[in-house]
C-alpha positions in Angstrom: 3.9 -7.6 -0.5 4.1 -10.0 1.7 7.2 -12.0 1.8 8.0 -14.8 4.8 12.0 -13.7 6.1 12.0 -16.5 8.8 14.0 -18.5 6.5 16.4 -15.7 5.5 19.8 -16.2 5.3 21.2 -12.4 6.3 25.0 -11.2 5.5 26.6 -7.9 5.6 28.4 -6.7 3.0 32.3 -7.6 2.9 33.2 -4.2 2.7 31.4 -3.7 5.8 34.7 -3.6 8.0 32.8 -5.3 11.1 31.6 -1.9 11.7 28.2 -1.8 14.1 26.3 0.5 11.9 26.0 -1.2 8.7 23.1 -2.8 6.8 22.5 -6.2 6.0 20.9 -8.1 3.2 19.1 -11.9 2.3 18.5 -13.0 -0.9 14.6 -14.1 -0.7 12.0 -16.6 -2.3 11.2 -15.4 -5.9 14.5 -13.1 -6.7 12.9 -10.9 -3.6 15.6 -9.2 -1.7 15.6 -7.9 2.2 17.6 -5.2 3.7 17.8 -5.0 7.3 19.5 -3.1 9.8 22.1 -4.6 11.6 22.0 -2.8 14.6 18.2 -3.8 15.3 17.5 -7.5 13.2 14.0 -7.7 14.4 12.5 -4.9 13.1 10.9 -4.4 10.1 13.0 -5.2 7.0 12.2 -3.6 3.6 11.5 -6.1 0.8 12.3 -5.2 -2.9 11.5 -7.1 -6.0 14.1 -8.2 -8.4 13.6 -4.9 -10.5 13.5 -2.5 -7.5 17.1 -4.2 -6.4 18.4 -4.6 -9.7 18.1 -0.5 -10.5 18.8 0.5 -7.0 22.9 -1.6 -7.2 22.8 0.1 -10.9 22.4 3.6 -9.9 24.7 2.9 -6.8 27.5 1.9 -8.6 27.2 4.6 -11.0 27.5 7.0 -8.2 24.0 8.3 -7.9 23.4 8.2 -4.2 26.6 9.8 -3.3 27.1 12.4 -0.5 26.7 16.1 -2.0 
């Protein structure tokens, strides 16, 4: 997929705290969305589609990805 980020608008989450080590996100072209990390914004960002986001903030917020 090839998805043009020079227009992206990037924000960290508000939960974030300020805190150096965090992740940041744009809301792209299409319903695409871009994740980032903060801590280095000119590397490589990963791009999902609408689908890929949408079931990756489901399973988050039912807990899925927690620490074990």
């Amino acid at each position: 997929m090839n998805v043009n980020l020079a227009d992206a608008e990037w924000f960290k989450s508000s939960r974030s705290q300020g805190g150096s080590e965090c992740v940041e996100v744009a809301f792209l072209n299409g319903g695409h969305v871009g994740v980032r990390d903060s801590k280095n914004p000119t590397s490589p960002a990963l791009v999902f589609t609408p689908g890929e986001w949408s079931a990756f903030v489901t399973h988050t917020r039912a807990g899925e990805f927690g620490h074990q």
